[in-house]
N, C-alpha and C positions, 0 to 999 in steps of 0.2 A: 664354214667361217665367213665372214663379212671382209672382206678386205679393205675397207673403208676406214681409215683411220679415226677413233674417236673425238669429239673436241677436244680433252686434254692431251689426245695426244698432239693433234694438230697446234695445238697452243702450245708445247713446249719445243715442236720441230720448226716453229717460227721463232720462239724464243731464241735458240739454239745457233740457227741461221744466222741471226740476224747477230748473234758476239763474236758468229766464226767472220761473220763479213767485216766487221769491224776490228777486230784483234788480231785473227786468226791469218785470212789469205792476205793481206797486206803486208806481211815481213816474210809470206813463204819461199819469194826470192831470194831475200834476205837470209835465211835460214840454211836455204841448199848452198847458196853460194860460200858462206862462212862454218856453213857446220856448226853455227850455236843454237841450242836449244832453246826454245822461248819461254823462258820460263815467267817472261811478264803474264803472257796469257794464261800457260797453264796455273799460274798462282790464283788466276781470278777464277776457274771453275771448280775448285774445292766448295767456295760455297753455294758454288751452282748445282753443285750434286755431282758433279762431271766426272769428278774422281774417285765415286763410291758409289757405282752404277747396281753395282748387285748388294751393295754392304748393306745389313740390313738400321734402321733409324734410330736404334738403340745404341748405335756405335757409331754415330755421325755420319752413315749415307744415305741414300735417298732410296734404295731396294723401289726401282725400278720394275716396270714388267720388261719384259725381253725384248718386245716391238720397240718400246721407249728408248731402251738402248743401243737401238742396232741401230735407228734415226741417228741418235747423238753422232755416235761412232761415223755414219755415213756424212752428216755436217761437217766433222773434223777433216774427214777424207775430202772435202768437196772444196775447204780451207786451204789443209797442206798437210799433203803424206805423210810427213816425219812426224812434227804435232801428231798427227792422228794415229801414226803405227804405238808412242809413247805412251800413249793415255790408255789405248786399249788394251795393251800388253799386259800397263798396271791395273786395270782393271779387271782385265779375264785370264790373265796367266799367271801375275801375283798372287791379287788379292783374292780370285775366284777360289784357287785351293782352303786358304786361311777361312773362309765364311761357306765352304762346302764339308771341312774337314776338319779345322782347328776346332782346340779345346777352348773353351770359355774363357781361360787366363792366353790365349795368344791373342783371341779377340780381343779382349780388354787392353792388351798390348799394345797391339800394331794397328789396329783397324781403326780406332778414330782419329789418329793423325794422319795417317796414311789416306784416309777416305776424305779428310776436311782442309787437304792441302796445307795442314800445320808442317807438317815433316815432308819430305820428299817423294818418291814414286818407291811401286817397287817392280821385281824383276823376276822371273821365274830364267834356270839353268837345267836344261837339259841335253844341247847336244854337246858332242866331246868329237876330240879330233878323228875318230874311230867311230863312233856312234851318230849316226843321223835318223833315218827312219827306223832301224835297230837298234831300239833302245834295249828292249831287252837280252840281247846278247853283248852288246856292243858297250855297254856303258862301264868306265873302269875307275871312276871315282869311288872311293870310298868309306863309307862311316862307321869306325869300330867305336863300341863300348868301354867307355875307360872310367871307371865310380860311376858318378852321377852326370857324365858327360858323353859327349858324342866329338870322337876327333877323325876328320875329316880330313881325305889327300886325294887329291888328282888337280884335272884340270878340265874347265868346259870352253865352248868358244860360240860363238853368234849371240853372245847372251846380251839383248835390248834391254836397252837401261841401263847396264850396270853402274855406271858413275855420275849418273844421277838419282841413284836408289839406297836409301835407308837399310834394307833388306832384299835377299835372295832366299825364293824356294827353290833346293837343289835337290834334282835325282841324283840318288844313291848307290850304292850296292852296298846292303845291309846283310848279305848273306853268301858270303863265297862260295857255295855251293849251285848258285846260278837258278835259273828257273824261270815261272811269273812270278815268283813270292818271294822274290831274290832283291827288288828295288822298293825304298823308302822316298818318302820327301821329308827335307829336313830344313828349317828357318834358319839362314844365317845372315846375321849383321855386316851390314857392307865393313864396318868399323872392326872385325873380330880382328886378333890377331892371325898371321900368318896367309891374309886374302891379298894376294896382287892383279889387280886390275890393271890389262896391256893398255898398248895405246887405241883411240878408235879407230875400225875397221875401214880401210880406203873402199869405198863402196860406188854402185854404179848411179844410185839413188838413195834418196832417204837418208842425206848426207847429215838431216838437223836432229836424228833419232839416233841416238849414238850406240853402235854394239860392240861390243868387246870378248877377247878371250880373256878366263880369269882361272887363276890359279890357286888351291887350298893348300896348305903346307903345314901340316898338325894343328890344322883350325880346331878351338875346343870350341862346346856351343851346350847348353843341358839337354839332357835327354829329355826333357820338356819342351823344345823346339821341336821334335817330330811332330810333321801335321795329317795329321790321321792315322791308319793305323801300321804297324811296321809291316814290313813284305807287301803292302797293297800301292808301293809308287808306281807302279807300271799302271792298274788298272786306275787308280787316280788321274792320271798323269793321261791317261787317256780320254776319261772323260772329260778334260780338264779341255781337252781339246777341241773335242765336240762343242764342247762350251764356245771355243774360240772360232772355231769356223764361221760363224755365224757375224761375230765381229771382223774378222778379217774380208769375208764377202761384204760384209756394209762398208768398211772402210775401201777397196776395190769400187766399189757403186757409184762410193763418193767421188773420185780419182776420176772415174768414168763419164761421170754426169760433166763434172767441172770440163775436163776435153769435150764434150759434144757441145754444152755452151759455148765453150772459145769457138768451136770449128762452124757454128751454127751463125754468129754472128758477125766471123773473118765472113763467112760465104757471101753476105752481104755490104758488106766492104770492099773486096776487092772483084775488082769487073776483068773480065776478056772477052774480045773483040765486040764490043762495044754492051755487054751487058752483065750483070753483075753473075759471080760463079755459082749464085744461089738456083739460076737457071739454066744451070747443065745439070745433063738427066746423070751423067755419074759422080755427081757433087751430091746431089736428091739421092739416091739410091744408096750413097755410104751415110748420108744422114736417117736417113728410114729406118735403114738398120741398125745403126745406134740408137734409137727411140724405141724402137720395139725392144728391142735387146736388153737395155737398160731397162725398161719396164717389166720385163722377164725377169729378170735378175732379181730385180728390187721384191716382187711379188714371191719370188721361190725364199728369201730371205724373212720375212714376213712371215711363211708361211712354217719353215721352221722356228723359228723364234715363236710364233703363236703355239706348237705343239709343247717348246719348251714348257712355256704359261701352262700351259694344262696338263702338266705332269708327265705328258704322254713319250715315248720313245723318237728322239729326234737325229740318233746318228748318222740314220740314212739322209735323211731329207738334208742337217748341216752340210752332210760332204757333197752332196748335191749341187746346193744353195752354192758352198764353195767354188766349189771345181767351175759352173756354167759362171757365177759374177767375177771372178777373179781373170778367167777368160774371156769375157765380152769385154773386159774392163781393158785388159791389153788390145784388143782388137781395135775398138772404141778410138785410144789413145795414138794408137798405128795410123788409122783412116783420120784424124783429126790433124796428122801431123801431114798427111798425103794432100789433106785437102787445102793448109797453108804453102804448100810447096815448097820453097829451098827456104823459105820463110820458118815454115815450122820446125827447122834442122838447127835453128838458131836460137842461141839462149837468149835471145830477145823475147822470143815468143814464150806464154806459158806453158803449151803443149809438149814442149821438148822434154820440162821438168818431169812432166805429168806424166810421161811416157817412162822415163827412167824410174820415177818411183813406183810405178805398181806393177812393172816386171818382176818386182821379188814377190807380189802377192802369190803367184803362181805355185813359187816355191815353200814359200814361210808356214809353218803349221800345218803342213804336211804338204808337197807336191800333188801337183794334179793326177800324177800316174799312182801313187797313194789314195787318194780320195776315187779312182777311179777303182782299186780293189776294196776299197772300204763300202762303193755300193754294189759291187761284184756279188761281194760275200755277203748282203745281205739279199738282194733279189735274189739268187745260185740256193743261199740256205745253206753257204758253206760254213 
């Protein structure tokens, strides 16, 4: 493969740039400090395609190549966390199952307001107070068959978006008897009855992305909301993931890049004893390594998203791409904040934010120690 990006794609990662510079990291302050979501900006990328990355142009998105999107995703990150954890959630957690799995009549549903910024975002629910990386044993929501409906009880929690979302795909247990073939995914209306949405979660970052626990309580919904096929949410729900890796290391990259620019450009600003910190060899040496690192990152990224493009098996490389960008990306944000000194420990500075919001990269959509069995088992051949 060429790592070079093509003109259009270069022409739309400048497009891109150039709305997050503008709309985007300008109220990112703004955003952590208050906890609102911006939905000025995100209302303007609906018809930028921004909100319908994978959806394909029949149903008002813009069905992207994967490189294309993992750019976007890293320009929102490079913006502001929250914006960027929101969008791509809706895009690869949501809406990825609905246009990987959905029936025709859910696509004609959900997917053109949802991808053209007419309606709101959506949300994907999987973990539970008891359930995080075990899903399959651990999930105790459940959706029984009643006529022509599906009524729905438990309870999930970390769920991104939820009260700024239209719609939830929620793991299931469609089957008491447990197993793989034991979990569905199922559509439901943020609007159904008996859904209570908690308050948002006190968080350490990513304060403008709003998560929540949410509650089912004999939610009805048709047995036409199952999105794909029953007993297969587990392995959906996984690939679903794979899918997402990819996006959460671009958004990570973004987060990453933004700290080594601040810390690139404070080094040239502030001086000690009598010359600027840009020439001190352990000021150079933590910048080196965020430059090479980040470029590592960004290329392992790329390179699974380009296997996507080509149909080819990408779970190893995703958890890869994950695990090494979302880790240099902390690193990155750690050394950018070492090299402002007591300066960078200060919500004056943007490195402080930057640092708080992509410590949960590590954890979200699977942990590193996750992602580090996930290429275990595939080099091992387990």
């Amino acid at each position: 493969m060429n790592f070079e990006l093509n003109e259009e794609q270069q022409d739309f990662q400048h497009f891109v740039h150039e709305f997050v510079k503008k709309e985007v990291r300008p109220k990112a302050r703004h955003t952590d400090e208050t906890g609102e979501f911006n939905w000025t900006a995100v209302k303007k990328m609906g018809p930028m395609g921004l909100l319908g990355l994978e959806v394909p142009e029949q149903y008002g998105g813009s069905e992207m190549d994967a490189i294309s999107a993992a750019i976007a995703v890293e320009e929102l990150g490079w913006g502001c966390g929250s914006t960027a954890l929101a969008v791509s959630a809706h895009n690869g957690l949501a809406l990825g199952p609905i246009v990987r799995y959905g029936t025709d009549a859910l696509k004609e549903e959900w997917l053109p307001k949802l991808a053209t910024g007419k309606g709101r975002l959506g949300a994907l629910a999987l973990t539970e107070p008891g359930a995080g990386s075990d899903l399959q044993n651990g999930i105790k929501t459940t959706a029984v068959k009643e006529g022509d409906s599906w009524i729905i009880d438990g309870a999930k929690m970390w769920t991104t978006n939820t009260s700024i979302a239209d719609m939830i795909v929620v793991l299931v247990r469609t089957d008491p008897a447990g197993g793989s073939r034991s979990l569905s995914h199922i559509l439901v209306p943020t609007d159904a009855d008996g859904i209570t949405v908690g308050p948002p979660e006190k968080k350490m970052g990513l304060k403008g992305s709003p998560t929540h626990a949410v509650t089912f309580d004999n939610v009805r919904v048709p047995l036409s909301n199952l999105v794909g096929t029953e007993g297969r949410g587990l392995h959906q729900t996984l690939q679903t993931l794979d899918h997402g890796r990819i996006s959460i290391g671009a958004l990570a990259l973004g987060i990453g890049q933004a700290a080594y620019e601040e810390a690139l450009k404070y080094s040239h600003e502030r001086s000690t004893f009598g010359k600027p910190i840009a020439h001190r060899q352990a000021v150079q040496w933590m910048l080196a390594d965020a430059a090479t690192e980040l470029q590592a990152a960004r290329l392992m990224i790329y390179w699974s998203a380009w296997l996507k493009d080509q149909g080819r098996p990408f779970s190893k490389e995703s958890a890869m791409a994950k695990l090494f960008a979302t880790e240099v990306s902390e690193r990155v944000c750690r050394n950018a904040i070492q090299i402002h000194g007591g300066y960078g420990y200060s919500s004056e500075f943007e490195v402080e934010r930057m640092y708080r919001d992509t410590r949960l990269m590590t954890i979200g959509e699977g942990t590193s120690e996750i992602q580090r069995l996930v290429i275990a088992r595939h080099i091992l051949g387990l």
